[in-house]
Each structure stands twice: as structure tokens, then as C-alpha cells.
KOLKEMI-497216 format. One record per atom (N, C-alpha, C, O, CB): residue in three letters; x, y, z. Coordinates in steps of 0.001 Angstrom, whole numbers, plus 500000, padded with zeros to 6 digits. Glycine has a CB too. Example, Ala and Ser with C-alpha at 12.3 -4.5 7.8 and 13.67 -1.06 7.14 Angstrom:
ALA513190494310507800/ALA512300495500507800/ALA513200496700507800/ALA514236496681508465/ALA511308495527509046/SER512850497750507080/SER513670498940507140/SER512900500030507870/SER513409501138508039/SER514084499402505725/
This chain:
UNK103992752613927442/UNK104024751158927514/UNK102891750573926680/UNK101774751070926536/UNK103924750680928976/UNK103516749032925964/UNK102126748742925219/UNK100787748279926068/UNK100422748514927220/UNK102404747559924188/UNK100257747564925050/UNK098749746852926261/UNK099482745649927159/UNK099210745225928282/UNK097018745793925102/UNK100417745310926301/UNK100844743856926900/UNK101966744222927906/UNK102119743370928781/UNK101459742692925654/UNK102655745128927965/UNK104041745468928854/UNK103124745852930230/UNK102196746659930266/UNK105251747039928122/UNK103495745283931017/UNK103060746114932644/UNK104491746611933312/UNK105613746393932854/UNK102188744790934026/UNK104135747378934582/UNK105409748208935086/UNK105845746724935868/UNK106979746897936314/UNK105083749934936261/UNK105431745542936146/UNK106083744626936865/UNK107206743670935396/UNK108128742854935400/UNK104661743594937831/UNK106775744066934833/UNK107960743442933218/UNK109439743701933611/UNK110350742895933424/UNK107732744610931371/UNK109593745205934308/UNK110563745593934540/UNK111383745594935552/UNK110750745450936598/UNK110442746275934308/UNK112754745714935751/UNK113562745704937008/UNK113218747004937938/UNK112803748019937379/UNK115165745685936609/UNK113333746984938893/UNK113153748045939582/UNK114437748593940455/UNK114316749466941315/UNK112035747745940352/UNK115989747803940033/UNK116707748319940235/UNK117471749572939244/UNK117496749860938047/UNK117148747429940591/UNK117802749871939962/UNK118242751199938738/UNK120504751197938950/UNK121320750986939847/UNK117106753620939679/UNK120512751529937660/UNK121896751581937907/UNK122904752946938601/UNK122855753978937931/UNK122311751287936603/UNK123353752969939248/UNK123372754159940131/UNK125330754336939428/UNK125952753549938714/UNK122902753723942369/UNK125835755862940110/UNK126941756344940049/UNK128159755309940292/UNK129151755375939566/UNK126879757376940892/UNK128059754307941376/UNK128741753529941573/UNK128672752231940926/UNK129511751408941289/UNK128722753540942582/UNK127650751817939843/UNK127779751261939217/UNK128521751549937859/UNK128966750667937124/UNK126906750958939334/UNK128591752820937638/UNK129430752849936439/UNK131108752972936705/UNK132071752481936116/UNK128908754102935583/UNK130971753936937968/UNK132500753748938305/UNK133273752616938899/UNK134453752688939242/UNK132792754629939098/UNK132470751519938993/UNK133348750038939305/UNK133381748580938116/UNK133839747438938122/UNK132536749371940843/UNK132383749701936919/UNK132178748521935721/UNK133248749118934788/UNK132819750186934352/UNK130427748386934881/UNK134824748757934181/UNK135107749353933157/UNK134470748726931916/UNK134851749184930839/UNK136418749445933129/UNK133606747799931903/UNK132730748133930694/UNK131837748889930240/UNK131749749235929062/UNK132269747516930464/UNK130866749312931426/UNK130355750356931197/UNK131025751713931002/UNK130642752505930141/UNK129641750363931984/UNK131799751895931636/UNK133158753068931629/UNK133665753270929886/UNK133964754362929403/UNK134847752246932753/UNK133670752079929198/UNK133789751662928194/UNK132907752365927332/UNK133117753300926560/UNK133714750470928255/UNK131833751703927626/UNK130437752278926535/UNK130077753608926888/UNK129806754316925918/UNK128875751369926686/UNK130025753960927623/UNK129990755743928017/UNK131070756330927227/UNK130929757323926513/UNK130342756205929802/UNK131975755784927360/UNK133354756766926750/UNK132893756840924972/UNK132865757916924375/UNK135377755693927041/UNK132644755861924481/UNK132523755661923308/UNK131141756344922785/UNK131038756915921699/UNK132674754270923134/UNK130195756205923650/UNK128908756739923187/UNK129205758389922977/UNK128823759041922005/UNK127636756388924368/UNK130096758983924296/UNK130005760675924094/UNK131064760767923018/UNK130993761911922569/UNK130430761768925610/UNK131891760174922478/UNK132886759888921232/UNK132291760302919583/UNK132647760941918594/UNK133196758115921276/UNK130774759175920234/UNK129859759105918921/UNK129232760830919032/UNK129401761598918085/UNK128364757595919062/UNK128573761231920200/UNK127720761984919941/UNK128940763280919458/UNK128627764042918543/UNK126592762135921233/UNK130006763395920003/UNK130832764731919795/UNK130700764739918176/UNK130106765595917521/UNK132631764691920444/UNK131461763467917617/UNK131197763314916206/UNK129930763786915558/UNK130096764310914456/UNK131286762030915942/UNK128909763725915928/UNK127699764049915542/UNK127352765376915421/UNK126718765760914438/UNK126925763524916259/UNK127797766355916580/UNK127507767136917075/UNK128654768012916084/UNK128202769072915650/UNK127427766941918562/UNK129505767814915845/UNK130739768364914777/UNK130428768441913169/UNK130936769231912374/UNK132076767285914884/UNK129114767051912795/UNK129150767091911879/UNK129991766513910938/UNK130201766813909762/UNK129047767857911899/UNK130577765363911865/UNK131900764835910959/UNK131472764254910075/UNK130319763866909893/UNK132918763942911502/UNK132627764115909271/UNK132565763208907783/UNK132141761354907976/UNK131320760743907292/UNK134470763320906990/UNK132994760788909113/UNK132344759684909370/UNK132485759496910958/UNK133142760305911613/UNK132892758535908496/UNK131786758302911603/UNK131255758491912802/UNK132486757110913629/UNK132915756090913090/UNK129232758227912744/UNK132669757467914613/UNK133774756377915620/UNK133035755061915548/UNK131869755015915940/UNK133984756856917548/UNK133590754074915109/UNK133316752533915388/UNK132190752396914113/UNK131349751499914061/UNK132602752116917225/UNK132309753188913369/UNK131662752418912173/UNK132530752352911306/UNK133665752820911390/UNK130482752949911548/UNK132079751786910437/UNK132979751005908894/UNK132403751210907528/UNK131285750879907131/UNK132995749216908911/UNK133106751652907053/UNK132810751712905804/UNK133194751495904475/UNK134079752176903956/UNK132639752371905788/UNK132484750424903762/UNK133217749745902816/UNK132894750637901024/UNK132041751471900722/UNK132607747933902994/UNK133722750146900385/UNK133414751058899492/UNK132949749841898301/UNK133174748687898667/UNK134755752207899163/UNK132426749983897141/UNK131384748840896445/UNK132671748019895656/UNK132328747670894525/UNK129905749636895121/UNK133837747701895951/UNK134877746072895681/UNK134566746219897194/UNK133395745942897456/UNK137049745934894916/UNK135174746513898041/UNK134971746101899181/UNK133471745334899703/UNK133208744279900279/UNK135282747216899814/UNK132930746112899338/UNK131548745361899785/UNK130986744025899237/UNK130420743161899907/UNK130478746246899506/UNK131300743995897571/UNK131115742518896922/UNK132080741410897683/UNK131943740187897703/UNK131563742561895191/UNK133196742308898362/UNK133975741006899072/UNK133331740176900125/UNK132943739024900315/UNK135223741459899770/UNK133442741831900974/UNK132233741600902058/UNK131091740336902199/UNK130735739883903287/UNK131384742773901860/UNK130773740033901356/UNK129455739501900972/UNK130076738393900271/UNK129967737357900927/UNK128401740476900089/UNK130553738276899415/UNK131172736857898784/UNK131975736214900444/UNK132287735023900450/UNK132699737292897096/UNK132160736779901311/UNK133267736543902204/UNK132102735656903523/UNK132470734757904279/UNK134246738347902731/UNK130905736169903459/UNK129649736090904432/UNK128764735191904096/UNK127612735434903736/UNK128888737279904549/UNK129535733557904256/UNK128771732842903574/UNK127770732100904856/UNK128047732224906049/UNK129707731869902579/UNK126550731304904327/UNK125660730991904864/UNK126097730103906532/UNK125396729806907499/UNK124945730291903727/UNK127263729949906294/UNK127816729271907280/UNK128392729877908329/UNK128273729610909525/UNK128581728565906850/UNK129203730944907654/UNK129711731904908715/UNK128987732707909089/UNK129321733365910075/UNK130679732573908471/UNK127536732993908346/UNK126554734234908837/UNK125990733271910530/UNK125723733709911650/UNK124801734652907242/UNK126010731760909921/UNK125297731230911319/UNK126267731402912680/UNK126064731713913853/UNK124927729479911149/UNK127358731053911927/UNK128544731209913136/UNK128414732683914103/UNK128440732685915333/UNK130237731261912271/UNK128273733894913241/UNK128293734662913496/UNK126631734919914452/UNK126664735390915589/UNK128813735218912376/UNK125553734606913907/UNK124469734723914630/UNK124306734003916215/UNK123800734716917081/UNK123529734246913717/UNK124785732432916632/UNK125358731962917326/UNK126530732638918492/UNK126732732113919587/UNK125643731245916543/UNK127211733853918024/UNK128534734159918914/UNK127586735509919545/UNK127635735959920690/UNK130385734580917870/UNK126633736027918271/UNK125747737355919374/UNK124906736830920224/UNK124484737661921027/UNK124702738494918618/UNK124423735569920384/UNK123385735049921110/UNK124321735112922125/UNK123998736065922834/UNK122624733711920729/UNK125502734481922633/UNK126060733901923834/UNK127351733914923488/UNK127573733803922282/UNK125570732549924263/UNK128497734044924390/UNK129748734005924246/UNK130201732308924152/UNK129683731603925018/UNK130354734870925443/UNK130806731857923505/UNK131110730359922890/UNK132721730808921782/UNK133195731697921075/UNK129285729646921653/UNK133000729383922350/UNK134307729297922375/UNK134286728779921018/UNK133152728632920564/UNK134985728496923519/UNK135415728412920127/UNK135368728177918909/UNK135058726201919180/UNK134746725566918173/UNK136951728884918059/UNK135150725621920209/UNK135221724116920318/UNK133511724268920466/UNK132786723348920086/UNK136325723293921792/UNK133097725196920902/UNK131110725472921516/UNK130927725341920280/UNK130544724239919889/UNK130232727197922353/UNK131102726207919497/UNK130531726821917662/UNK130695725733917517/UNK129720725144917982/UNK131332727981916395/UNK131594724879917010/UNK131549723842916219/UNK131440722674916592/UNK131867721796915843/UNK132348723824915602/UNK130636722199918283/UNK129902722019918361/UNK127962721939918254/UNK127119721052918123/UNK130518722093918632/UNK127978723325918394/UNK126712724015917822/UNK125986723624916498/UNK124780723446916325/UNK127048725353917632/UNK127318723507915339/UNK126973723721914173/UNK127104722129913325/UNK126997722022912103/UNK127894724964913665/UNK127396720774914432/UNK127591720266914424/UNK128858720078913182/UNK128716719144912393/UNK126651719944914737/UNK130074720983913047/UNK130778721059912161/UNK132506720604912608/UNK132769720457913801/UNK130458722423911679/UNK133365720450911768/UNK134516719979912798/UNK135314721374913114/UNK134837722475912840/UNK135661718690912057/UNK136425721205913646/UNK137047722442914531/UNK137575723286914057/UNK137504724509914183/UNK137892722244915364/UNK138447722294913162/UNK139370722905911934/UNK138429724017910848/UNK138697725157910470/UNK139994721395910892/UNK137313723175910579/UNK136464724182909592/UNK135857725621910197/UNK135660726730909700/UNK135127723327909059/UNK135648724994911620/UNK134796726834911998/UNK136225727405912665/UNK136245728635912617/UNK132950726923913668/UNK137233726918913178/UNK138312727733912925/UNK138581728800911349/UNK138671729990911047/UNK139370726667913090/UNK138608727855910893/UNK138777728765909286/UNK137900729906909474/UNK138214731088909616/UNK138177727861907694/UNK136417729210909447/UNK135537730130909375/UNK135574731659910138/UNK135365732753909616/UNK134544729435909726/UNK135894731368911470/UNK136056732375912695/UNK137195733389911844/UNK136984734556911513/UNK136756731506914424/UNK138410732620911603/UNK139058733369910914/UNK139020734571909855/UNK139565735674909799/UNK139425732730910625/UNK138046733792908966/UNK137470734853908078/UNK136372736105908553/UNK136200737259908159/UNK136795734052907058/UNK135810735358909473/UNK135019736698910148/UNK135362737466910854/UNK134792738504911190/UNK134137736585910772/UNK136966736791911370/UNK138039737952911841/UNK138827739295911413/UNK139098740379911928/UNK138881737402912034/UNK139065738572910082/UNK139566739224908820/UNK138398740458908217/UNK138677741556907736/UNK139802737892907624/UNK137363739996908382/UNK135890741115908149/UNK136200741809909165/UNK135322742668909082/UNK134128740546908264/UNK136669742021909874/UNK136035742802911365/UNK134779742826912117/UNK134394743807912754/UNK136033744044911243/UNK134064741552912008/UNK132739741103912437/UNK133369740520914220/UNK132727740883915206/UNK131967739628911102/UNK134020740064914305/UNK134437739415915772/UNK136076739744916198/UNK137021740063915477/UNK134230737572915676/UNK136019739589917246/UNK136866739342917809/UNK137790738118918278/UNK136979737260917931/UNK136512739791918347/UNK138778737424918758/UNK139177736122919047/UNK140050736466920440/UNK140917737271920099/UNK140047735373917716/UNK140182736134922084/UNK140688735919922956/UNK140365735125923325/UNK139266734583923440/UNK140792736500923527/UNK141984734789923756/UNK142587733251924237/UNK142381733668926074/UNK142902734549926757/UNK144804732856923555/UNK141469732673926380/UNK141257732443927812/UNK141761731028928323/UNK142013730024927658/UNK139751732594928106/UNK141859731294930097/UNK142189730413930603/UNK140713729082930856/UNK139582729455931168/UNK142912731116931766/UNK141048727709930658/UNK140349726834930418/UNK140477725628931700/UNK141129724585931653/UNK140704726485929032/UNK139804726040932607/UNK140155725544933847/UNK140675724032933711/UNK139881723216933242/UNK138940725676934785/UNK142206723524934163/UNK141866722358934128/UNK142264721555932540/UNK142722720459932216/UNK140394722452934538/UNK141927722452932015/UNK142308722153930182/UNK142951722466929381/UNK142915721898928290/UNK141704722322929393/UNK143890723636929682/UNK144738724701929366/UNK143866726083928523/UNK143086726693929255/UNK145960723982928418/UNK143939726422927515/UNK143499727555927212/UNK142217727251926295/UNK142031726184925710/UNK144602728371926612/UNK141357728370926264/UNK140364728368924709/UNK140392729606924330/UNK140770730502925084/UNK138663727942924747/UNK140022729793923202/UNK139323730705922326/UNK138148731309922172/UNK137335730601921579/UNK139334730359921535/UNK137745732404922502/UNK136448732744922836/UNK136576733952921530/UNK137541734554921060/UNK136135733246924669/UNK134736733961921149/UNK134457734644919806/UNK134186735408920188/UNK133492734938921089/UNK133695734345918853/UNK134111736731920330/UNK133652738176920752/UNK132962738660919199/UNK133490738447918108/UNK135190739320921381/UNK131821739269919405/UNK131058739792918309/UNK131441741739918553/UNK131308742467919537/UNK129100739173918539/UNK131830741947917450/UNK132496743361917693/UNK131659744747917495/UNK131909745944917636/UNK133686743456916710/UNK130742744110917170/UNK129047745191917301/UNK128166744100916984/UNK128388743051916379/UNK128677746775915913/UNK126999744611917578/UNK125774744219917871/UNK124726743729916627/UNK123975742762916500/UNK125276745329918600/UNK125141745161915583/UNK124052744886914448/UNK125014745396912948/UNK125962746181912950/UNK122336746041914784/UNK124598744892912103/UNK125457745261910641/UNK124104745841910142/UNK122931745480910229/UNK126289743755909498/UNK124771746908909573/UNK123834747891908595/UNK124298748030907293/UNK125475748272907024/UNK123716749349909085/UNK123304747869906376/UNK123868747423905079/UNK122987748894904317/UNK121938749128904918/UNK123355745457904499/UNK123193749601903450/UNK123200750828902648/UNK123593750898900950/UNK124298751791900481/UNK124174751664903391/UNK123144750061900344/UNK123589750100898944/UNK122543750399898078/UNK121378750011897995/UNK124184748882898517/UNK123429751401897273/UNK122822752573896372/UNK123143751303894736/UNK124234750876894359/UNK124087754672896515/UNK121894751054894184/UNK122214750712892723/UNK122398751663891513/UNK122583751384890329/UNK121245749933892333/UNK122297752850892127/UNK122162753543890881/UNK123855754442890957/UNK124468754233892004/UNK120487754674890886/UNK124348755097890227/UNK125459755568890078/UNK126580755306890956/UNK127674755824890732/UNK125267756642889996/
């Protein structure tokens, strides 16, 4: 621990057996994590739930990741927000971060489910489809 972390920083609950067997999200991320490590452990050629673009793909990538949608996108990992939230947020209109969402759909950066909207009929909620983008580009050959 650093100078500044004390043991009271932390929870002192711990997640026990029955917490994983009544969360299927966690059920989720377990399944996928021993997925990753088997892969690892095999030595495979590429690893479960990553992506890999090849250099047209990647100039798209990036022509596609514009300053607007990078915010959209920074905004949907902070907090789950509906596409009417975002473009509120971004003080932008609906139609435009629709588009936008769209295109970051089309990346495979998010996700889009239609939920029930108490009272209002349905919304759209942005799901961020990993956590962090890792970027790897070689200039030379």
C-alpha cells in the first residue's frame, strides 16, 4: 500500500461463492477471463475479445473516431446514458449523436439496447463494449 492508501480506503466485504453463483455477470467475466487465459496458455495466434485491425482498417478506424464521438464514447464509460442523456450531455441534438452512436456501433466500440422507459415507452441505452482501446502501430515496414 502507498503512504497515502490506509487499510480503512478499503471495503471489508469480500465477495464470497454465492456471490458469483447468483451474479450472471460475474458468471460472465469469469467465463471469459479463463477463455482469455486458456488462449494464453496455448499460445494462440490471437486472444478472445480482442480486435484486430489491419493498417486500411485502422486509418478508418481513426478517420471514423472523431473528436465528437471520442467524447460520446468517453461519457458512455463514465455511466450508462441513454442516447436522449448523451445528447443531452453534449449539449448536441438527438438526431446527430444518434448518427454518432451509430458509427461507434459500426466500430465495435459500444453496444445499443432498447430498454423499457417507465411511463415513456422505450430508450436506448449505450453499452461500452470494453473498458480500454489499445492502440499498437508499427511505422516502419
Amino acid at each position: 500500500m502507498s503512504e497515502k492508501t490506509t487499510r480503512d480506503d478499503f471495503s471489508s466485504e469480500k465477495i464470497t461463492r454465492d456471490d458469483f453463483l447468483n451474479d450472471p455477470e460475474l458468471q460472465d467475466l469469469t467465463r471469459k477471463g479463463i477463455e482469455v487465459a486458456k488462449a494464453l496458455d496455448a499460445s494462440a495466434p490471437s486472444l478472445p475479445y480482442a480486435v484486430t485491425f489491419n493498417s486500411v482498417e485502422f486509418a478508418t478506424f481513426i478517420s471514423e473516431l472523431t473528436p465528437k464521438r471520442f467524447e460520446l464514447l468517453r461519457l458512455a464509460f463514465k455511466k450508462t446514458h441513454s442516447i436522449s442523456e448523451l445528447a443531452n450531455a453534449v449539449s448536441r441534438e438527438h438526431s446527430a449523436v444518434s448518427k454518432d452512436i451509430g458509427r461507434l456501433k459500426k466500430l465495435g466500440l459500444v453496444k445499443v439496447e432498447e430498454v423499457s422507459n417507465a411511463g415513456h415507452g422505450r430508450k436506448k441505452i449505450v453499452i461500452p463494449v470494453a473498458e480500454a482501446i489499445s492502440i499498437n502501430a508499427s511505422l516502419i515496414g
